[in-house]
N, C-alpha and C positions, 0 to 999 in steps of 0.2 A: 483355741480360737478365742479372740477376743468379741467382747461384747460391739466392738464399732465393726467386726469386719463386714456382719449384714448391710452395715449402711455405706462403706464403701464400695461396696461389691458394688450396690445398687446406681452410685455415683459413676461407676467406670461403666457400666453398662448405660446409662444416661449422657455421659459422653462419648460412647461408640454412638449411639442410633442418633445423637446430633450431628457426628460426623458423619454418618450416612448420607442425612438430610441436605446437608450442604454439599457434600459431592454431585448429591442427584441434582440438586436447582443448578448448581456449577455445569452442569454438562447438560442439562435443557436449557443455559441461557446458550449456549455455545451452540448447541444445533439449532435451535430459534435464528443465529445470528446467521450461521452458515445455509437458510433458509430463504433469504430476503433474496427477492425477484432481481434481475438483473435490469436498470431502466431501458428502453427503450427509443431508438437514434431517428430525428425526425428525417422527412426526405431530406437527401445528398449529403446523411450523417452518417458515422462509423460510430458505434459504440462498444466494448468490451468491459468485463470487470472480471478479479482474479485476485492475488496479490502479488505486490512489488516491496523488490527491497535496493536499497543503495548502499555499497561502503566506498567511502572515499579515502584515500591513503595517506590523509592531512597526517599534520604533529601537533594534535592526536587525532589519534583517527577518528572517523565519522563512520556512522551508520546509522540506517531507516529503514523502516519495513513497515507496513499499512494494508490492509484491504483496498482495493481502488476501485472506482468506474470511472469509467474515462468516456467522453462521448464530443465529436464534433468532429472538426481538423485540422490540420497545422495552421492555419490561417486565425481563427476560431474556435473555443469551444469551453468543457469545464472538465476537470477531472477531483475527483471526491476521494479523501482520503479516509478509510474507515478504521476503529480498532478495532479486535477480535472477538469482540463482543456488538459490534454493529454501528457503534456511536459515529458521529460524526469527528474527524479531527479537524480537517482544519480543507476548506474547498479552491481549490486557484481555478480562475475563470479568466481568457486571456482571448482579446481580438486584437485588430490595427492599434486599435487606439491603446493600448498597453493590457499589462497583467496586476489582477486583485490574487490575495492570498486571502480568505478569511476564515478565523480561528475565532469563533464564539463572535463575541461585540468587536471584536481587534480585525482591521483591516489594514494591509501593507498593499499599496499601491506600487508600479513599475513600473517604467517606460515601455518594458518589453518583458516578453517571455523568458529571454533567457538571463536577463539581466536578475529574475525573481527566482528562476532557476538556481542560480549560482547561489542567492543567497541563501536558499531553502535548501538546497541538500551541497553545498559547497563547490558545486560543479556547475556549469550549463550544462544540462541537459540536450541530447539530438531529437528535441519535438516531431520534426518533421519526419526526420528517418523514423522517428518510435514509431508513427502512423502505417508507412509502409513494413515495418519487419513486423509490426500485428498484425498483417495481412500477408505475411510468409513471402515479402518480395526482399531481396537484399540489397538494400539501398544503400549508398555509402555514405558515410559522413567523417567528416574531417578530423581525424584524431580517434575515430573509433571501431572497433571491430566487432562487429553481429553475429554470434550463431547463433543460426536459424535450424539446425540440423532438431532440435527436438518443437517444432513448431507443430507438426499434425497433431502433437502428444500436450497442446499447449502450454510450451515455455518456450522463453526468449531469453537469451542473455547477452549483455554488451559490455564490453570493456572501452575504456578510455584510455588509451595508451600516452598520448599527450595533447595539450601540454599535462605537465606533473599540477597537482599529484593524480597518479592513477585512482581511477574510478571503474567501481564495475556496479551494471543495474541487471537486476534477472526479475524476469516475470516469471506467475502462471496466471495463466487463461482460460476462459474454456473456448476451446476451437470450436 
């Protein structure tokens, strides 16, 4: 045995129990974030939160995925995009009068929903249909197809058949 191996010994075990430490804080920030109340839908509001994800079949492709709370209705309302850790990313807010995206100090303004849609996850999104299939009714919308078949179980999944490129969005919820 060499005269250093004491003090390596000691070093490797000094970075085991730092790696410990960060594991444990790593997985109490993660159930801290998985922790936060879901808000609350004023009268003749809907509100859910869950996560959502998007791929779109661009060249190249695209994909998103986010914690959500979503609260209002097709007409009105906000939906909050969170990371996994609870932060905010980025909140679009959309009535008659168009749609805000805001990301920190950065606000992109729209004429419309879907017009903010399109450029935020590559697709318009079916707003109005998303309202009703979070509420387990099968609504149709134009270019897309719904299953609702795992809804009591909280998920949703939709595809966009067209136009191209295909897109597909899946929730989970809590029903």
């Amino acid at each position: 045995m060499t005269p250093c191996a004491p003090a390596q010994r000691g070093a490797e075990l000094g970075l085991q129990r730092s790696r410990r430490v960060l594991a444990a804080l790593g997985l109490v920030l993660l159930l801290g974030a998985c922790a936060t109340p879901p808000r609350t839908a004023l009268p003749g509001e809907s509100a859910w939160s869950g996560r959502l994800a998007v791929q779109v079949a661009s060249d190249p492709p695209q994909s998103f995925s986010a914690g959500f709370e979503l609260q209002g209705q097709p007409l009105a309302g906000e939906l909050q995009l969170n990371s996994p850790l609870g932060n905010t990313l980025a909140t679009v807010v959309w009535s008659p009068a168009g749609a805000q995206l805001r990301q920190g100090d950065q606000v992109t303004g729209r004429a419309s929903l879907d017009e903010l849609t399109t450029e935020l996850a590559g697709t318009a999104l079916p707003v109005a249909a998303l309202f009703d299939w979070l509420n387990g009714q099968p609504t149709p919308s134009k270019g897309w197809q719904a299953d609702l078949s795992g809804h009591a179980q909280g998920r949703v999944t939709a595809r966009r058949l067209s136009p191209l490129p295909s897109a597909e969005l899946r929730i989970v919820f809590q029903p």
